[in-house]
C-alpha positions in Angstrom: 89.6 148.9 108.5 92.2 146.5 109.4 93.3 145.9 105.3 93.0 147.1 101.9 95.2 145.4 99.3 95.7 146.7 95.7 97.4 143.9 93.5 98.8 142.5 97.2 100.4 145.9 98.1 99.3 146.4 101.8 97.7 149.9 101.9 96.9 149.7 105.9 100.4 151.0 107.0 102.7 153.2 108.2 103.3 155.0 104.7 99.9 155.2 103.1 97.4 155.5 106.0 94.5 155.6 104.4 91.3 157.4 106.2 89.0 155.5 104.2 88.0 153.1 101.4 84.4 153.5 100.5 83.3 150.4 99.0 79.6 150.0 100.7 77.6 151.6 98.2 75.5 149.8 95.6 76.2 150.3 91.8 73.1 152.9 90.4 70.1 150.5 89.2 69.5 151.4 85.6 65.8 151.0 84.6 64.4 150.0 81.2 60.9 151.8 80.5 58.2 152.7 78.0 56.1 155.1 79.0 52.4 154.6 78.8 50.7 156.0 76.2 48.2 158.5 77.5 48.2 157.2 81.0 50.4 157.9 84.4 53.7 155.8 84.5 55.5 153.5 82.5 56.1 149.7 82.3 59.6 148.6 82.7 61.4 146.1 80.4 64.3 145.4 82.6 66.6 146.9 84.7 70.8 146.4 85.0 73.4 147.5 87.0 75.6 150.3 86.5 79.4 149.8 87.4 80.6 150.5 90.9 83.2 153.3 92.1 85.1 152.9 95.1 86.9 156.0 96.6 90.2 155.5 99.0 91.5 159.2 100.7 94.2 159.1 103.0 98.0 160.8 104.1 100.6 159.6 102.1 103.9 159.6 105.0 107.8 159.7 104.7 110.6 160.7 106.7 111.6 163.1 104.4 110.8 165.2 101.2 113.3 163.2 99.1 111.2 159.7 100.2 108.0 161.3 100.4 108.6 162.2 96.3 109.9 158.7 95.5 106.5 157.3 97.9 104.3 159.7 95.2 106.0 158.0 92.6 105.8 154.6 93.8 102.2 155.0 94.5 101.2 156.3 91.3 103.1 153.2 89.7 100.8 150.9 91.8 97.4 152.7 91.2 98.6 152.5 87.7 97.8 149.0 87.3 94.7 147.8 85.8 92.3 145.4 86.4 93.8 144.2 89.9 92.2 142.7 92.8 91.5 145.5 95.3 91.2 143.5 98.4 89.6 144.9 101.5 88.7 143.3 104.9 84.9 142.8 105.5 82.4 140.7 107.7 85.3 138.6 109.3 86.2 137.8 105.5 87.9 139.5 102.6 85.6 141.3 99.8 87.5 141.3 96.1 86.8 144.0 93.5 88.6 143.6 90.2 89.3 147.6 89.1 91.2 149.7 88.0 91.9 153.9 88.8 90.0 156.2 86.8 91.8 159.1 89.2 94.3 159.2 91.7 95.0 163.0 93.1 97.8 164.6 95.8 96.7 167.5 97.4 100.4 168.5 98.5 100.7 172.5 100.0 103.9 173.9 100.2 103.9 172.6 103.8 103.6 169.5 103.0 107.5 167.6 103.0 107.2 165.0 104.4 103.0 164.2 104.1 100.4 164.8 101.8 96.9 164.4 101.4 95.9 161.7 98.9 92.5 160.5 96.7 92.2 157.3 94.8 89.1 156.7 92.8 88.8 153.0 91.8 86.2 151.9 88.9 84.6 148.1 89.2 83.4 147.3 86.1 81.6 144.5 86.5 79.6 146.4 89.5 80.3 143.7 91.4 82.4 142.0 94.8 83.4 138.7 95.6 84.5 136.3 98.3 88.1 135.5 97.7 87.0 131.8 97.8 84.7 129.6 96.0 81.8 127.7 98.5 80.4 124.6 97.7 76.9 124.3 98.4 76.3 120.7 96.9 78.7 117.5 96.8 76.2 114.3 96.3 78.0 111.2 95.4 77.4 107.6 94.1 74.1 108.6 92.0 73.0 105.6 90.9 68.9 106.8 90.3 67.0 108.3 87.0 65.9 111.3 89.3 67.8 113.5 91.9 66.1 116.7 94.1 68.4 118.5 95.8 67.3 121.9 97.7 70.2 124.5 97.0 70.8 127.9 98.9 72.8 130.9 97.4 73.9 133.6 99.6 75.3 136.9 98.7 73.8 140.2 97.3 73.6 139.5 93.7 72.7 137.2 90.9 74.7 133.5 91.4 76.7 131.9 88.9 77.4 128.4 89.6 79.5 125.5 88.0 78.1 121.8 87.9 80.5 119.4 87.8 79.0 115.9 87.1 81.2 113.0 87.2 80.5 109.6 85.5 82.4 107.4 88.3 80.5 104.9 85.8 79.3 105.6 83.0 77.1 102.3 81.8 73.8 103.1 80.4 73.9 106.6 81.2 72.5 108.1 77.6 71.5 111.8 78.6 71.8 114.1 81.4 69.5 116.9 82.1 70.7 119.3 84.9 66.9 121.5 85.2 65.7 124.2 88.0 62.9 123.3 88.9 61.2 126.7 89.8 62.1 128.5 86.8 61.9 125.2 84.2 65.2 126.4 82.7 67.0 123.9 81.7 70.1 121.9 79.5 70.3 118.8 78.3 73.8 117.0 77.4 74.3 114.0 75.1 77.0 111.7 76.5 78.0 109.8 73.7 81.8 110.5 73.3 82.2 110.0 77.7 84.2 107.3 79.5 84.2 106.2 83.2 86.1 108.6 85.0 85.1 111.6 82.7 83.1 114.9 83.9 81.0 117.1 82.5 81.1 121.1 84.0 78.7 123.4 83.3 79.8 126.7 83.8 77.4 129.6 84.1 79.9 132.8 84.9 81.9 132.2 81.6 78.7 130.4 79.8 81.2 127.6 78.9 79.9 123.6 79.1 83.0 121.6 78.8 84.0 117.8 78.6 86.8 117.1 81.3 87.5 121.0 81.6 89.0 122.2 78.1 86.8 120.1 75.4 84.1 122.2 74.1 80.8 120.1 73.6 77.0 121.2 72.3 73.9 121.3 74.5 70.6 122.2 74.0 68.0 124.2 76.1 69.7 127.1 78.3 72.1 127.5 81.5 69.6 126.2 84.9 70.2 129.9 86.2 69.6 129.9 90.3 68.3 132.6 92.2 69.4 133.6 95.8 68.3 131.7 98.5 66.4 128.3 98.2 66.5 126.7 94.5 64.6 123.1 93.4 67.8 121.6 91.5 67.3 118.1 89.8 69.8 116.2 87.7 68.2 113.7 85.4 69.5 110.7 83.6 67.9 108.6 80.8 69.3 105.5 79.4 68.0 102.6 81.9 64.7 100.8 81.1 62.2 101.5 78.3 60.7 104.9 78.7 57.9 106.0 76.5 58.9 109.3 74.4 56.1 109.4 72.0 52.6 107.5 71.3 50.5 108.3 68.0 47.1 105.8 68.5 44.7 106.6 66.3 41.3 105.7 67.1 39.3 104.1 64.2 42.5 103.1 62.7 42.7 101.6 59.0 44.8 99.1 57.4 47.5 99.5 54.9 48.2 96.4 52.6 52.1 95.6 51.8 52.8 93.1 49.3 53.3 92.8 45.6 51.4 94.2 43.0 50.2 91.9 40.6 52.3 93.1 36.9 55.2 94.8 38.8 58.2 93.8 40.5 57.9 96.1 43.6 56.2 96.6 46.9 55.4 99.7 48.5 57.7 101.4 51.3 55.8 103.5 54.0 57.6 105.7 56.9 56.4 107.9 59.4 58.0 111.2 61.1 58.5 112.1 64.4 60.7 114.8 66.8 61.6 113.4 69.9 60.8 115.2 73.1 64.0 113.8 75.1 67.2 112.7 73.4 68.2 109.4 74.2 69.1 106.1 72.5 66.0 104.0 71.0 66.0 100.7 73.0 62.8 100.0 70.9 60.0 100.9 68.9 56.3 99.6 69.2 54.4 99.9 65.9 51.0 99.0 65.6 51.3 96.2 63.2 49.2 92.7 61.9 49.4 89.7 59.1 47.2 88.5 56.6 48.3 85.6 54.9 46.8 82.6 53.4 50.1 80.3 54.4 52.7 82.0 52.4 53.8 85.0 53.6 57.8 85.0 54.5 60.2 87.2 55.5 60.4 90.2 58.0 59.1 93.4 58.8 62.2 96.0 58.6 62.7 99.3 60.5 64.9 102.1 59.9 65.6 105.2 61.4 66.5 107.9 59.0 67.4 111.4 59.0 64.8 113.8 57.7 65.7 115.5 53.9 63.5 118.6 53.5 60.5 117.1 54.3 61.1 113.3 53.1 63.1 110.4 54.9 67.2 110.7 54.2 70.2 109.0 54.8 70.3 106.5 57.9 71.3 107.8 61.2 75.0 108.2 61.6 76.8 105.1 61.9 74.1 103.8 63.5 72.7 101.0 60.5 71.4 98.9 62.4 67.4 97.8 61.7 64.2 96.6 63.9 63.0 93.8 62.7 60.4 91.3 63.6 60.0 87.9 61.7 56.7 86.9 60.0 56.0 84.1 62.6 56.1 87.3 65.3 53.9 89.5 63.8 50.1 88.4 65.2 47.2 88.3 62.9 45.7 90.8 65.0 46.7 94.5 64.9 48.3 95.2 68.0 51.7 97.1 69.3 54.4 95.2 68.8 58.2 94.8 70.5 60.3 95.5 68.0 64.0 95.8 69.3 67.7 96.9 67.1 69.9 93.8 66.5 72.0 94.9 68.9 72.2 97.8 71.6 75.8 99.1 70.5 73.7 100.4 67.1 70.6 101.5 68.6 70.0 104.8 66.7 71.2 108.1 69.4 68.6 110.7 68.6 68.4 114.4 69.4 65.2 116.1 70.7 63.8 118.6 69.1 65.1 116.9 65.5 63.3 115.5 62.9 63.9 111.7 61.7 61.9 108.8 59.8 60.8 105.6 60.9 60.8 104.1 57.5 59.4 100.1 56.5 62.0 98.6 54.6 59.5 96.5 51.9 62.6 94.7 50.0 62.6 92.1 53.6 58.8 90.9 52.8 58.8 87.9 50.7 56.1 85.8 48.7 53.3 88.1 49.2 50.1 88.8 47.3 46.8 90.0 48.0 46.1 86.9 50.2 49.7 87.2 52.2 50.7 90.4 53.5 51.3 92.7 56.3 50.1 96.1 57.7 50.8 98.6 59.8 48.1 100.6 61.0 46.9 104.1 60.3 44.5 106.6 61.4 43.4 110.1 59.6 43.6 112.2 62.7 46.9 115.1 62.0 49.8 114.1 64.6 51.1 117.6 64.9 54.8 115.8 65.5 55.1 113.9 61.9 53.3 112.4 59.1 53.0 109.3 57.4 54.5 109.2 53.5 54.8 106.5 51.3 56.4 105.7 47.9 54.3 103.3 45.8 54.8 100.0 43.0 55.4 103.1 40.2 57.4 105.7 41.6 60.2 106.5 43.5 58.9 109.4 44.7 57.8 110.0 48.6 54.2 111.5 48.7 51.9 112.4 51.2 50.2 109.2 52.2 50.0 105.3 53.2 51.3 102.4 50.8 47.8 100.2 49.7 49.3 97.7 47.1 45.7 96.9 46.0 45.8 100.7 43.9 47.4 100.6 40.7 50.1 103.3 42.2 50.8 101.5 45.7 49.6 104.8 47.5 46.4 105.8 49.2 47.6 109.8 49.6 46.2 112.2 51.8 46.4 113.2 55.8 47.1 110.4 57.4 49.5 108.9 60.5 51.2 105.5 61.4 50.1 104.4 64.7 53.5 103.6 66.5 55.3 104.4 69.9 59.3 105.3 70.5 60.6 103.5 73.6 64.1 105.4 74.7 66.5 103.3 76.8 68.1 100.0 76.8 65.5 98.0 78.4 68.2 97.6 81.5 68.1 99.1 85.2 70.4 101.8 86.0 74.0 100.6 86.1 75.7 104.1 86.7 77.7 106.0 89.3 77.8 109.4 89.1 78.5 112.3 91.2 77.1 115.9 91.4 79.0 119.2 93.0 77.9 122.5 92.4 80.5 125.5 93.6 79.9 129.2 93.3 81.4 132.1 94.1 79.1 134.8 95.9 78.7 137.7 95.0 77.9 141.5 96.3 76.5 144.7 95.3 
């Protein structure tokens, strides 16, 4: 035992001459159990650690009884402290408790004037020790792929905690990042709408904290990657290059729903269709299944929206993001088929958020000089689509009900069951253009 600090006081000297500083011992393991009903043994639920104690005893030394009573005092002044680093030499390093005293005794005899016997007993809370320094375990630059692996190994005797700090050298068409163990599944997905080049996102799992740039709070979804000692599958995704499929509702034995003007009224039928991405992302496209019938005079455009879902029906348009899909007349082939529908311009593409409901609504007010000889259709099957439904709102009401438009009924609305036949394309239709880097620090930790 070559040093034992408390708070940076130097214990290992000629006044305190300690015989010993305990710290070796594990916390107690504290099990969780319910006992079996009628049968031996019990089934545990979990287990935790109790907090650790660490006991000091040594011969407090002065060169008289006047400075042997001023070292008492000074020493009880310096145990006094809480929550200090107690720092004690170990392994060729330096192993840190944070504690504080929960006793510190003097076993002084009458004999005793210019020594005494001394006991300190120190209580960890967190149960725990730590290096004195923070190891970095990976440092992978210029990222410029959807996918990274990285193999990862924690040392130490307890649970780590790392901190991933990702930085968007360039930020392009990065939409998403997903930071994802691989051998547990845990993991947490970041939007990265509000970042710039030169910004970083850390993810920090001992404080549960995921910050922008290191003091701006921002939301996530899923849960912290948690790591495991030894060898951990780490992979860092990002989506925003290319057009990735999200989802595809075909309906076999589809059907086809008829949008054009009633005769005797002066309005079309509207028709949307729900979803819930899987993967957040920006929509570089959609694909609905779509076809024409016209007898020569059919003009205008099929219209798009995405809208925000209002207890069950479509709502307001995504925030600030107005802009529509839309596909002329002279695109849209007389055969039903998927067609590439892209938004005016990427800068509006709608930013969705897995896990959320929205509306992919048919905007009829952009179809023009259609009849029962001229109109258009986008196809639908009866099958359920556990992710959405199709609604529609007819010639007579403004009402959304369960249903396709069919502007050859009186009402505009077949109801019933039924489901659009559509895909959601995520990303900009561009390769990657990023650079980003990945570090990932921790702190080890011991029992």
């Amino acid at each position: 035992m070559s040093s034992v600090k408390y708070d940076t006081v130097e214990l290992v000297n000629a006044t305190y001459i300690p015989r010993y500083a305990k710290h070796e011992n594990a916390p107690e393991r504290i099990i969780n159990s319910i006992k079996l009903a009628r049968q031996d043994g019990a089934v545990i639920v979990d287990d935790t650690f109790e907090v650790k104690y660490i006991d000091i005893q040594g011969i407090l030394k002065a060169d008289t009884q006047e400075l042997l009573d001023t070292a008492i005092d000074n020493f009880k002044e310096l145990i006094s402290r809480v929550d200090k680093n107690l720092d004690i030499e170990w392994g060729g390093g330096t192993r840190r408790y944070v504690c504080r005293s929960i006793s510190h005794n003097f076993n002084r005899d009458f004999y005793n004037l210019a020594h005494c016997p001394y006991t300190v007993r120190f209580l960890v809370p967190s149960g725990l020790g730590t290096d004195i320094s923070v190891t970095t375990v990976l440092n992978q630059t210029g990222i410029v792929v959807a996918e990274t692996i990285k193999s990862v190994s924690f040392l130490g005797s307890s649970e780590p905690k790392p901190t991933h700090k990702i930085t968007l050298v360039d930020r392009d068409n990065a939409d998403v990042l997903l930071v994802e163990n691989n051998d547990t599944d845990d993991c947490m997905e970041i939007n990265l709408d509000n970042f710039s080049n030169g910004d970083y996102l850390e993810i920090d799992e001992e404080n549960q904290t995921v910050k922008k740039n290191g003091t701006v709070d921002i939301n996530y979804s899923g849960k912290f990657p948690t790591v495991a000692l030894g060898s951990n599958s780490l992979k860092l995704t990002v989506y925003g290059d290319g057009s990735h499929e999200d989802l595809n509702e075909f309906l076999s034995g589809e059907s086809q729903s008829k949008l054009y003007e009633n005769t005797g009224t002066s309005k079309k039928p509207e028709e949307a269709q729900s979803f819930i991405p899987t993967v957040s992302g920006r929509i570089g496209k959609i694909r609905p299944r779509i076809s024409k019938v016209t007898a020569g005079s059919l003009a205008g455009a099929m219209v798009w929206w995405i809208r925000d879902d209002d207890n069950g029906k479509p709502g307001e348009l995504v925030a600030t993001d107005n802009d529509s899909f839309a596909i002329l007349v002279a695109d849209v082939n007389v055969s039903s088929i998927f067609a590439d529908i892209l938004p005016n311009s990427h800068v509006y593409a709608p930013f969705l958020v897995r896990g959320r409901k929205y509306w992919l609504t048919l905007d009829e007010d952009f179809i023009s000089v259609s009849d029962a000889s001229n109109y258009f259709s986008w196809q639908y099957g009866s099958t359920v689509y556990a992710r959405g439904k199709s609604m529609a709102r007819g010639t007579t009401s403004e009402n959304w009900v369960d249903g396709i438009a069919d502007a050859d009924l009186a009402a505009g609305v077949d109801p019933g069951v039924k489901n659009k036949n559509f895909q959601i394309m995520r990303g900009d239709g561009n390769v990657p253009g990023w650079d980003i880097t990945w570090k990932i620090t921790y702190t080890k930790k011991y029992l």
